[in-house]
C-alpha positions, -999 to +999 in steps of 0.1 A: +193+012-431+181+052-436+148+057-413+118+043-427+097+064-408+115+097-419+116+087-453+078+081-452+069+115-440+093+132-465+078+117-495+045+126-484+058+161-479+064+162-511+031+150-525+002+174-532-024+179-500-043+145-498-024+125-520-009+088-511+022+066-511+025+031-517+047+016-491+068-005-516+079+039-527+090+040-491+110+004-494+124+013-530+137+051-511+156+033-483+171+001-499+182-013-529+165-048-519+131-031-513+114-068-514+139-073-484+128-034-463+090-042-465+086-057-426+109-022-419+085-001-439+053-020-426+072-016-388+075+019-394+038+026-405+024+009-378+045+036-354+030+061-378-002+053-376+004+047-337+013+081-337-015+101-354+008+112-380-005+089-410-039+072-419-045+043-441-065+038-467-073+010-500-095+020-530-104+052-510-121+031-481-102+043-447-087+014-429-079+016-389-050-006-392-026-021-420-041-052-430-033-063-472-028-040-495-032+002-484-019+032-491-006+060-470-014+095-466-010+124-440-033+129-414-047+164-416 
């Protein structure tokens, strides 16, 4: 399976400054059962978070850990 993580950080690359993912784009990006890559994708968040890299956030309310639905965005 292609690198969740990586796959993450390039679609957000490629969003404008501030903008958000869903992590079922990330799941969709790395496999063609993206129902079946969603503990990967949530896996790989976490790391990202972990990291400092990404921040969460639902109905533009931060959230300091994945917990239901959120959304992903760099952290700048």
């Amino acid at each position: 399976m292609i690198d969740a993580k990586a796959v993450t950080l390039s679609l957000l690359e490629r969003r404008a400054p501030g903008a958000t993912i869903c992590p079922s784009e990330v799941a969709r990006a790395i496999a063609e059962d993206w129902r079946g890559a969603m503990p990967a994708v949530h896996a790989a968040i976490d790391e990202l978070v972990g990291d400092g890299l990404v921040r969460l956030s639902w109905k533009g309310q931060p959230l300091g850990a994945r917990s239901g639905p959120y959304r992903i965005r760099c952290n700048d």
